[in-house]
Each structure stands twice: as structure tokens, then as C-alpha cells.
C-alpha positions in Angstrom: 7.6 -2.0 -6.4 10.9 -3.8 -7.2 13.0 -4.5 -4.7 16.6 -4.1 -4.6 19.8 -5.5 -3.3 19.2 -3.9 0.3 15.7 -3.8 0.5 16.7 -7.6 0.5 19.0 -7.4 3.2 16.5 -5.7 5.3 14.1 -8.3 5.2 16.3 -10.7 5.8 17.4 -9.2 9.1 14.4 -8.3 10.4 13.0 -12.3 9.5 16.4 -12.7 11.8 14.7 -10.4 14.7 12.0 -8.4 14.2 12.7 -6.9 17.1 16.1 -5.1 16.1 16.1 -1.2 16.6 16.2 0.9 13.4 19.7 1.9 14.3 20.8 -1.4 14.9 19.1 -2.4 11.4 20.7 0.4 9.4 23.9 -0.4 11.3 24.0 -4.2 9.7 22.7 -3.0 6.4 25.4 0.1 6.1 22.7 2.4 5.7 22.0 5.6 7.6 19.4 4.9 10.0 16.5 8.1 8.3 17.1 6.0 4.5 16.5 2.9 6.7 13.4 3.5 8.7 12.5 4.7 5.0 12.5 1.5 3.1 11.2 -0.2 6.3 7.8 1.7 6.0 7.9 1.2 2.2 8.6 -2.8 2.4 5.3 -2.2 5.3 3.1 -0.2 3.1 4.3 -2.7 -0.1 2.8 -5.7 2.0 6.2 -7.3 1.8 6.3 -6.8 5.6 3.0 -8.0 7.0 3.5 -8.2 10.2 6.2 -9.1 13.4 5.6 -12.2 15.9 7.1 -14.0 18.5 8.3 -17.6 17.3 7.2 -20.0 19.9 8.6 -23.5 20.8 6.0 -25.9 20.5 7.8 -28.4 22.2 7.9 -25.8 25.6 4.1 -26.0 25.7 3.6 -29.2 27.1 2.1 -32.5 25.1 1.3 -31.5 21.5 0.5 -33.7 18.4 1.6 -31.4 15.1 -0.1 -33.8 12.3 -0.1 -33.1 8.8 -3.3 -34.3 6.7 -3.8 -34.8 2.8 -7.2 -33.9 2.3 -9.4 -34.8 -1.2 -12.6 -33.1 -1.7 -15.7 -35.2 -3.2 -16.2 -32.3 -5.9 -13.6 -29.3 -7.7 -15.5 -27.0 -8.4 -14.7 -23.3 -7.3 -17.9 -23.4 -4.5 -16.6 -26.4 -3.4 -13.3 -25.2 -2.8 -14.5 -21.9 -0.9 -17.0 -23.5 1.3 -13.9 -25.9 2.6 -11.5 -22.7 2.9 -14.3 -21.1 4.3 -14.8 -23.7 7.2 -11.7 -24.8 7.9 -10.1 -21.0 8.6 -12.2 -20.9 11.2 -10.5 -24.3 12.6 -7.9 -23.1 15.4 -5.8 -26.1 15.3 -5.2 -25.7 11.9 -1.9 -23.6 11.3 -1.4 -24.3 7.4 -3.5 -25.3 4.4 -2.1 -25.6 1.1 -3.4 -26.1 -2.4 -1.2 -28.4 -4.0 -1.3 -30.6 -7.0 -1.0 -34.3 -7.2 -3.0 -37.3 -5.7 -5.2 -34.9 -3.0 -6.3 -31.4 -3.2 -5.6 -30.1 0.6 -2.1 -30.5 2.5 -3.1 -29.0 5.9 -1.0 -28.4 9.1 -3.0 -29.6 12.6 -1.7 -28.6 15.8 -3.7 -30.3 19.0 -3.0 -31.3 22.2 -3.2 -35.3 21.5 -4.5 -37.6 18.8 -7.6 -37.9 20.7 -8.1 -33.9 19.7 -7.5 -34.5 16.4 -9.4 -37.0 15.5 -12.3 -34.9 17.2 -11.3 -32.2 15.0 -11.6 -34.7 11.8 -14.7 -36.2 12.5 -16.4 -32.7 13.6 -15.2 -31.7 10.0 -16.5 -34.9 8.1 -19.8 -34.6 10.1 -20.1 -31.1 8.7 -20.2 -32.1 5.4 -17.7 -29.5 3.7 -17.0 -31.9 0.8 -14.7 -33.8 2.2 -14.0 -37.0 0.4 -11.4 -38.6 2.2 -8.2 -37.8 4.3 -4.9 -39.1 5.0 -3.2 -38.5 8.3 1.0 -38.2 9.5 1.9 -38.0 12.8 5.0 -35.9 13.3 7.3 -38.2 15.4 10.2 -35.3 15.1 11.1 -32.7 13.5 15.0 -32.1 13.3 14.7 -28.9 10.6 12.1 -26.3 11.3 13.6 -22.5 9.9 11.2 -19.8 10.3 13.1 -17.7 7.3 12.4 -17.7 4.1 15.7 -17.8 1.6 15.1 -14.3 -0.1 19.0 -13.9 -1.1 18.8 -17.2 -3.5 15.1 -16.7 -4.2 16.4 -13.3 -5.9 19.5 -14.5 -6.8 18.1 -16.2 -9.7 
């Protein structure tokens, strides 16, 4: 499915609030709202909409520790790689894990209640020896941008 110039404007105000009523949508979009509700099943269905959430502020929770961790694995091959995916999904405290390319294999998101949590975390995960050859660990001291939207009008823009 290729997407056009509204279906774009659509997901970008429902990434806005996903909790906007099909008439309000097709109201900012200048679409009737039957056409509407339409493209919002298709963009479902598609699995360019793959779900709605509530955004939640971290900081509102009490003491939390967001820490971001470059991870190398001892070996690359392809069973090594799913038995650290495979195990570390199952980690609740981790929120992102990335593939990336460069000097590590892992960049992964940790969200604890202290450094004392995550460091329990880490050694639980060395101690099960998933392949992990080393890791790197940053504290997040602050973090002044955080957007929850991705930029679909410049991502198709180009």
C-alpha cells in the first residue's frame, strides 16, 4: 500500500492524540468523516497503525534511573544474536534494543528504579551467559528533548 498525502496527515494527528474522535480527525484532515474512518481501518489493517497508548511521564513515577547500555556479544553469528534477543525481550526494564553498527553490537534502553536495580539486571544477564562480551553503561542525568512522534511529513517529503 502506498500512502498518500492524507493518509499522512492522518497519522500524524492521531501520533498527536490517539484519542481524537473520527469526526474530529476528518474535521482537521478536510475529509468527510465515512472516507476517514475508511483510511483509518486501512492504515490499521496495513500495520502502519499498530496500536494507541497512553504516553506516561517517567519523571511522575517517583525515583527512576533511564540508562542506556552498549552491549558487544562474544560471538556474531545468527544463533548468537537470537538467543540474546530472545532473553533479553523477556527483560521488563528493558524498553529499547537496537541493532546498530559501529564499535558494539546492542544499544539498549534500561528503565529501573535505581542503579542498584540495574546493575542487578546486568549481572543477572552476564551470569546467564547469553553471549555477552562486555557492556558499557550511561546514566541519563536529563533529558531536555524526548518527542514521542515520528517526522512522517519530511520522512515523505523526500
Amino acid at each position: 500500500m502506498k500512502l498518500d498525502k492524507i493518509d499522512i496527515r492522518i497519522l500524524c494527528e492521531l501520533q498527536k492524540n490517539g484519542r481524537i474522535s473520527n469526526v474530529e480527525l476528518a474535521e482537521l484532515i478536510n475529509l468527510s468523516p465515512s472516507p476517514c474512518l475508511m483510511r483509518v481501518k486501512r492504515l490499521q489493517t496495513e500495520g502502519f497503525i499498530t496500536g494507541y497508548s497512553a504516553q506516561i511521564d517517567v519523571a511522575k513515577l517517583g525515583q527512576t534511573l533511564i540508562v542506556f547500555a552498549e552491549i558487544t556479544l562474544k560471538n556474531h553469528r545468527q544463533i548468537d544474536f537470537a538467543r540474546f534477543l530472545t532473553t533479553i525481550e523477556k527483560i521488563d526494564s528493558v524498553v529499547e534494543c537496537h541493532l546498530v553498527s559501529g564499535g558494539y553490537d546492542y544499544l539498549v534502553k534500561f528503565i529501573t528504579a535505581g542503579i542498584s536495580e540495574y546493575q542487578a539486571v546486568m549481572e543477572r544477564l552476564v551470569e546467564m551467559d547469553i553471549g555477552i562480551d562486555k557492556y558499557f553503561s550511561f546514566v541519563v542525568l536529563k533529558s531536555p528533548i524526548v518527542k514521542s512522534h515520528l517526522p512522517l511529513e519530511s520522512i515523505f517529503n523526500n
